[in-house]
N, C-alpha and C positions, 0 to 999 in steps of 0.2 A: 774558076776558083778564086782569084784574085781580079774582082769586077771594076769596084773601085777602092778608093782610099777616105776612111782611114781605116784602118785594121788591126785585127791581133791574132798573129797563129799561136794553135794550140797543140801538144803530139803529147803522144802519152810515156813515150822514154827520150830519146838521147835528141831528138830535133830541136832547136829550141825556139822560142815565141819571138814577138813582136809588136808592140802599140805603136800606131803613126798617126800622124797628124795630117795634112794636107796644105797647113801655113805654111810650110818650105821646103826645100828643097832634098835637105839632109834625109828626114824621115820616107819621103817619097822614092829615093834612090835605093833605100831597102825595100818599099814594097815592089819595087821594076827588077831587084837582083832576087827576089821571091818569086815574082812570076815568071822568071827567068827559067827558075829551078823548079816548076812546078814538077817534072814528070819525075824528082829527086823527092820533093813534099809529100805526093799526094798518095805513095804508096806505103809510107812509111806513118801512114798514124795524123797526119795534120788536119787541122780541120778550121774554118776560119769562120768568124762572126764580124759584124760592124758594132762600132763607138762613134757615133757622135761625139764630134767637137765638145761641144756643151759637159759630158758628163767623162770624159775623157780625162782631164787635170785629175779630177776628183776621186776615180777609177785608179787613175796611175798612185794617189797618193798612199788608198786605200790597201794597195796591191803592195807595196813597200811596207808598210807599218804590219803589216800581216804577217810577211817573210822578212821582217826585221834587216831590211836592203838599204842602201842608201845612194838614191838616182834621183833626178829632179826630174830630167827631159826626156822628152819624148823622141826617139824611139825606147823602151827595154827590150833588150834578151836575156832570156835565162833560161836553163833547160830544166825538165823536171823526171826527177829521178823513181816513178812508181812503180818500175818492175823491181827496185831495190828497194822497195819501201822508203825513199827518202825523199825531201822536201828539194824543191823550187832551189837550181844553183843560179846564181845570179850573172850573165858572162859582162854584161856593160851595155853599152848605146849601141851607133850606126857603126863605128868603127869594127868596134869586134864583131858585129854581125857579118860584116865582109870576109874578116879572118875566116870565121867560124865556114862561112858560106864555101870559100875559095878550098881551105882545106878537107873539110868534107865531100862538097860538091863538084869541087873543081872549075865555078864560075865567078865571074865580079863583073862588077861594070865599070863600064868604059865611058858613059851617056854623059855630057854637058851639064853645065847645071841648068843654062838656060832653058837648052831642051825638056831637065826633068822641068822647072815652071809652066810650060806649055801644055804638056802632057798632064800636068794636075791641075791646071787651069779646063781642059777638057775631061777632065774623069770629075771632076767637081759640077762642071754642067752636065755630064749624064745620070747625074744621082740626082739634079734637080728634077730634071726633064723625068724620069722616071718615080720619081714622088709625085709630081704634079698627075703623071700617067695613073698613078693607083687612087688618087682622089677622085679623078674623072671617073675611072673605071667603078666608086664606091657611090657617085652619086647617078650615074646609071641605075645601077640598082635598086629600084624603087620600094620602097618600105610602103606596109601595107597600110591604109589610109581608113583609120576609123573617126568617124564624127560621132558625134553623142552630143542630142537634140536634149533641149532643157537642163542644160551642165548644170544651172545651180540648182538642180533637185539635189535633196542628201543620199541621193543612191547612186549619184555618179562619185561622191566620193569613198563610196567602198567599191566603186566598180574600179577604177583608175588603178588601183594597185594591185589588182587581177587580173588585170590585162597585159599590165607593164612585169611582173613575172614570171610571163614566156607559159607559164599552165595553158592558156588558152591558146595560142596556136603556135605555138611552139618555141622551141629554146634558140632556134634559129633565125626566128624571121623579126625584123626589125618592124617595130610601129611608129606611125605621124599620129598622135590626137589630136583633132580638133574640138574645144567646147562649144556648141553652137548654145546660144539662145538671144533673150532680145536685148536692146539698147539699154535698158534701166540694171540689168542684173552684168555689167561690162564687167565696174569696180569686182564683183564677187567673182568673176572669174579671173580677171588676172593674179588674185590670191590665190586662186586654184589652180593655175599654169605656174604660180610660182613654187608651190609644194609638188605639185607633179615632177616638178624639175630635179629638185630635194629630194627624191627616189634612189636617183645617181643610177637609174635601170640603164642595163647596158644595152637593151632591146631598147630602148625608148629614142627615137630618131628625133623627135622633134614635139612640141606640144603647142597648140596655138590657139587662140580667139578668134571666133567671128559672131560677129554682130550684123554682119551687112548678106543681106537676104539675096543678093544676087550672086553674090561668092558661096552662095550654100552647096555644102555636098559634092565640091569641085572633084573630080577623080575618084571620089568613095567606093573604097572595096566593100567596109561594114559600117551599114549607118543603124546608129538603137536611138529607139523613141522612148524619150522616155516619159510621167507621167507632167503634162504640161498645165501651167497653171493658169487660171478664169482670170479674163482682164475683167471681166463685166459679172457682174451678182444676174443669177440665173432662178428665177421662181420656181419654175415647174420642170419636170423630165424634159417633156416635150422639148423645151428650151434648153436646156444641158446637153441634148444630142442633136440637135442642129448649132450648136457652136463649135459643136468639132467639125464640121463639114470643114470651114473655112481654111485654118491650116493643115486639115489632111490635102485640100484641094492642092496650097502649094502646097507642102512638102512633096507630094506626088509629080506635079511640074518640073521641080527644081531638082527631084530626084534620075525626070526621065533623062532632063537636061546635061545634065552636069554629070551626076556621078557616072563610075563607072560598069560596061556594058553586062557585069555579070556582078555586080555590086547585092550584098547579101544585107533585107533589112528584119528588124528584130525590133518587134514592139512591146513592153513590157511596161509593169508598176500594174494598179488594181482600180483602172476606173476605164470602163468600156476599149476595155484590149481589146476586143473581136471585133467592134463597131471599126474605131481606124484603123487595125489590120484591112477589114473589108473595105472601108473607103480609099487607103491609098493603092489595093488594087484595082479599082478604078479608076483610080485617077494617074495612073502607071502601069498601065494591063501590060507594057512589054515584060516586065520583069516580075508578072504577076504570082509566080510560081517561088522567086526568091524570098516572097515576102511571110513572117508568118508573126503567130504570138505566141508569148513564152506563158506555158504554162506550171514550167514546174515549180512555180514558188505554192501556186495553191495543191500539189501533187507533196512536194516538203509539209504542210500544213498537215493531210491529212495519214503521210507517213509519223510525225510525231505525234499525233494523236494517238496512233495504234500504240508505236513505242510504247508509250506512257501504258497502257493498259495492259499491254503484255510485260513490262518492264525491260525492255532488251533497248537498244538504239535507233534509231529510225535511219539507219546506215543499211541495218540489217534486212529492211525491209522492201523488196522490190514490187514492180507490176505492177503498183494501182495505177487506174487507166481514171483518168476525169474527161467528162464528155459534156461537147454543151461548150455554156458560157462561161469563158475564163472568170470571170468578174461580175458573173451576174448568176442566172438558172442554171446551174451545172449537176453533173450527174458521178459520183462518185464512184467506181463500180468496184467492188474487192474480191470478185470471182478469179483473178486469174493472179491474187495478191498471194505472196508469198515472203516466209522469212526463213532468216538463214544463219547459222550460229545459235538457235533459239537454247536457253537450259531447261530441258525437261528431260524425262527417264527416255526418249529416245533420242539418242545423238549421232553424226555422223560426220565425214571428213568436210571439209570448207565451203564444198558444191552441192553440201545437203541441204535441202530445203522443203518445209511442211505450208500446206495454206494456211494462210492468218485466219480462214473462217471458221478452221475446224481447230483454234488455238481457242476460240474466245465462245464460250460458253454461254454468255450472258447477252443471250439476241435482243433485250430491250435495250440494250447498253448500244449494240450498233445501229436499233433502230430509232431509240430518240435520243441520250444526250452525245452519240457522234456528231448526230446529224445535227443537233443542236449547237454545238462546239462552233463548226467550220463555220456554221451559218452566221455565230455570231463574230466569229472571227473576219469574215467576207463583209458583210455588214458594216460595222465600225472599223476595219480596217485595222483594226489591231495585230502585232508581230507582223505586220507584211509592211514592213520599215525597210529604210536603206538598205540593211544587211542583205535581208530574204531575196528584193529585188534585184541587188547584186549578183547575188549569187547563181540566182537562177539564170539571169540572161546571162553571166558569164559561162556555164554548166551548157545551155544550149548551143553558143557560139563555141564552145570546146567539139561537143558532138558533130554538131555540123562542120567543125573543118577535120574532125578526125575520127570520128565513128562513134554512137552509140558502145557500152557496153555489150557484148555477142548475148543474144539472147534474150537479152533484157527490152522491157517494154517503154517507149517514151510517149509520154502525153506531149501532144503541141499542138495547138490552132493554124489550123491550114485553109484557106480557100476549096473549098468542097468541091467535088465535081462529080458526085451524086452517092458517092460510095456509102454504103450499110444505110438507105433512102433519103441519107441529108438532102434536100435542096441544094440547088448548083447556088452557087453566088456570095453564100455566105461564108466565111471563115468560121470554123467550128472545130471545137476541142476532139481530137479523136487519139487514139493508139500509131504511133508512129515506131522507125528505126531509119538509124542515118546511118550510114554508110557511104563512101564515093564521093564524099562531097556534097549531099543532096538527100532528104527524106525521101522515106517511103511508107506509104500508109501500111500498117498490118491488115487489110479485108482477111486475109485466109486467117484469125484465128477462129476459134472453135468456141463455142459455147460462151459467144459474147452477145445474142441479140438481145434486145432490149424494146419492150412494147410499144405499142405502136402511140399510146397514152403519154409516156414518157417523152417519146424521143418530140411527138408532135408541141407539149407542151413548151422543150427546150426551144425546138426552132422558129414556132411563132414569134418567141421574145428575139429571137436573133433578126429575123425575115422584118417584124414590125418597125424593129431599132433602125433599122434600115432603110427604111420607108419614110419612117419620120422625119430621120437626120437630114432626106435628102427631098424633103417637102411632099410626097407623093402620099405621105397621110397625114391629117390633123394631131390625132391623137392617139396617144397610147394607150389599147387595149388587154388589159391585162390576160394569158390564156384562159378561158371557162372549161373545165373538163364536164363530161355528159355530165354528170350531177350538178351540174350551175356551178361549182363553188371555182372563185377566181384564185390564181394563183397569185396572188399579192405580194410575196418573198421576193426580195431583191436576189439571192440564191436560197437552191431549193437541191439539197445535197441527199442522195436517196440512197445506200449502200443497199447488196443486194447478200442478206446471207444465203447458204447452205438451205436451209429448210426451207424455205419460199422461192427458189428457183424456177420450178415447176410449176409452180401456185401462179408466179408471174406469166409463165407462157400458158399458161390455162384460161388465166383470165384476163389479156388480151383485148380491150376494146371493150369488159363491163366495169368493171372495179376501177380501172385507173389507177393507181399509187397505193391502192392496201395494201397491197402483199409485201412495200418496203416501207411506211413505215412505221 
């Protein structure tokens, strides 16, 4: 009860208090005739807290102008009277504490004064020693260690305050940021370590810089890629996807290196996500399963598009499933889309929910200016700004350390390993749920295949991206569907209504792409 000094007892009737100090002797000889009396204290309502030295004076004065007392030093007793409703009796210092003690308790002390000096000269080194103890014991504790590659992109700074607000993994666990990018962009991140700080996050352990390439990634629980920018002016594709080879190569090195063994990485922003998803699992096969791309900002994209046309939120709307290439030929699918809260003549409790295909009436609306929209949107890169990419890798780094919504459908680019006939090797957009810590693909849904036209023309562009980045072909071939015509779109967004579902798995291998769009 009485560990060390300084102190102040509390009781809720007739016992009365105490503040001490540990400077001398006087106030110390009451907290030794208290713990004297403990098994007299402790049944009777008391209850004890510490004062720091430092705030103590201040506390004491505090404490007197409140109950209109007039005491300078330290120790006070006073009793306080709450079973009678009345205020704080004031009895005096050390002296009347003894009185008070002896005639109540029937104890006093006898102890030296020398002796008390000793004695609080050792209760003063146990409260060091045991502070020192709880720091040690707090930097054991290791705070989770995320790097974020290309800090001076402007989507690291709306990621940085989403991260440091405990939403994303939780309100308990403490984070290290590191800014990583190169030598020339130093100055713009120390302005961003400096504002990071300016948060005052109480999850936020630590915020740092590095520039230097062999320190990369050191112990990394969560590393995000984010969209990194061209030293060199690049003419042709061909040349735009073999200069990512080179830092996926390191980052992949530095990642098997350094970071840590179960370390979670997250590629995102809109320019060949799938390509270095794929290449730093190669060039890191240990951890090749941790690695994926963040799809839902282009999944956001084509949720407010519907919003818009249905008029409701694009909160309300779940399941679209985007297949394919994050950032290039991808496959929009709104067969198993659904919304929720919609206003129309039929309604129902919170967990109701109708298909968006059979909301939207106007099937040229989904088959050219949806498709139109995203395209243009993917294309010029418009609205998929700091915020979107924010958000989104923040939104999948939430699900993967704490689950997916129950039932709900997640789009993410995973490493394929042959599921619904993708080709092994490439990272491809598919239907996911997190759970445990870790994705799982959805194979068992129902009424998702998709032609053999489609899926081939997606995976060429993935399979060829591939090929080229990593020299084993010249040039990029754009896919020719049997009719000759090339698929030239940088994306090529195909939504599949209601009425042509059938028409699709009918025609299968002639028509190629009629029936959506």
């Amino acid at each position: 009860m009485y560990d060390r000094v300084p102190r102040h007892l509390t009781a809720p009737a007739r016992p009365p208090r105490s503040a001490t100090e540990s400077a001398c002797a006087t106030p110390l000889a009451a907290w030794l005739l208290g713990n004297r009396s403990r098994r007299w204290f402790q049944p009777r309502g008391f209850t004890v807290s510490p004062w720091p030295n430092s705030c103590l004076r201040e506390w004491l004065k505090d404490l007197c102008e409140k109950n209109k007392w007039s005491h300078e030093d330290s120790p006070i007793i006073w009793r306080e009277l709450l079973d009678r409703g009345g205020k704080g009796l004031l009895l005096g210092g050390y002296n009347e504490f003894l009185e008070h003690a002896q005639l109540y308790y029937g104890v006093t002390s006898s102890m030296t004064t020398e002796l008390m000096k000793v004695i609080a000269q050792e209760n003063l080194g146990s409260h060091i020693e045991k502070e020192l103890e709880k720091e040690a014991l707090k930097s054991l504790i290791d705070p989770l260690q995320v790097w974020i590659t290309s800090a001076s992109a402007p989507a690291c700074y709306n990621l940085i305050p989403i991260l440091t607000s405990g939403e994303v993994f939780g309100m308990h666990t403490e984070i290290s940021i590191t800014l990583f990018d190169n030598k020339q962009a130093e100055e713009h991140l120390k302005i961003l370590e400096t504002e990071t700080w300016d948060l005052v996050s109480p999850l936020l352990r630590s915020v740092s810089v590095c520039t230097s390439v062999e320190e990369a990634f050191r112990q990394a629980h969560v590393v995000i890629i984010l969209d990194d920018p061209t030293d060199r002016e690049v003419y042709t594709l061909e040349d735009c996807l073999r200069s990512r080879v080179p830092l996926c190569r390191l980052y992949g090195y530095l990642i098997e290196k350094n970071a840590h063994d179960s370390v979670r990485v997250l590629v995102g922003g809109k320019t060949f996500v799938n390509l270095k998803a794929a290449l730093l699992t190669r060039y890191a096969p240990s951890i090749a399963h941790n690695i994926i791309a963040v799809a839902l900002g282009v999944e956001g994209e084509a949720k407010a598009a519907l919003a818009r046309k249905l008029k409701t939120t694009p909160s309300c709307i779940k399941d679209v499933i985007i297949w394919g290439n994050i950032s290039g030929n991808s496959y929009v699918d709104l067969r198993k889309a659904k919304v929720y809260r919609y206003e129309s003549a039929i309604w129902g409790p919170p967990h109701f929910s109708r298909p968006v295909l059979s909301l939207i009436f106007d099937s040229e609306w989904v088959n050219e200016d949806f498709v139109a929209t995203l395209k243009q949107l993917s294309t010029t890169g418009k609205q998929f700004g700091g915020i979107l990419a924010a958000h989104s890798i923040a939104t999948t780094l939430k699900y993967w350390y704490h689950g997916s919504p129950p039932e709900e459908i997640v789009s993410l680019g995973v490493l394929s390993e042959g599921q619904f006939g993708i080709p092994e090797g490439i990272v491809f957009s598919m239907p996911v749920k997190f759970e445990n810590g870790t994705w799982v693909v959805l194979t068992d849904l129902e009424d998702i295949e998709i032609s053999e036209e489609i899926m081939t023309s997606m995976t060429s562009d993935l399979v060829q991206e591939k090929l080229v980045a990593l020299g084993d072909l010249i040039n990029f071939q754009p896919y020719q569907s049997e009719n000759g015509s090339a698929e030239m779109d940088e994306k090529t967004t195909l939504p599949t209504t209601n009425d042509n579902q059938e028409n699709q798995r009918v025609s299968d291998g002639s028509e190629g792409k009629t029936g959506e769009q």
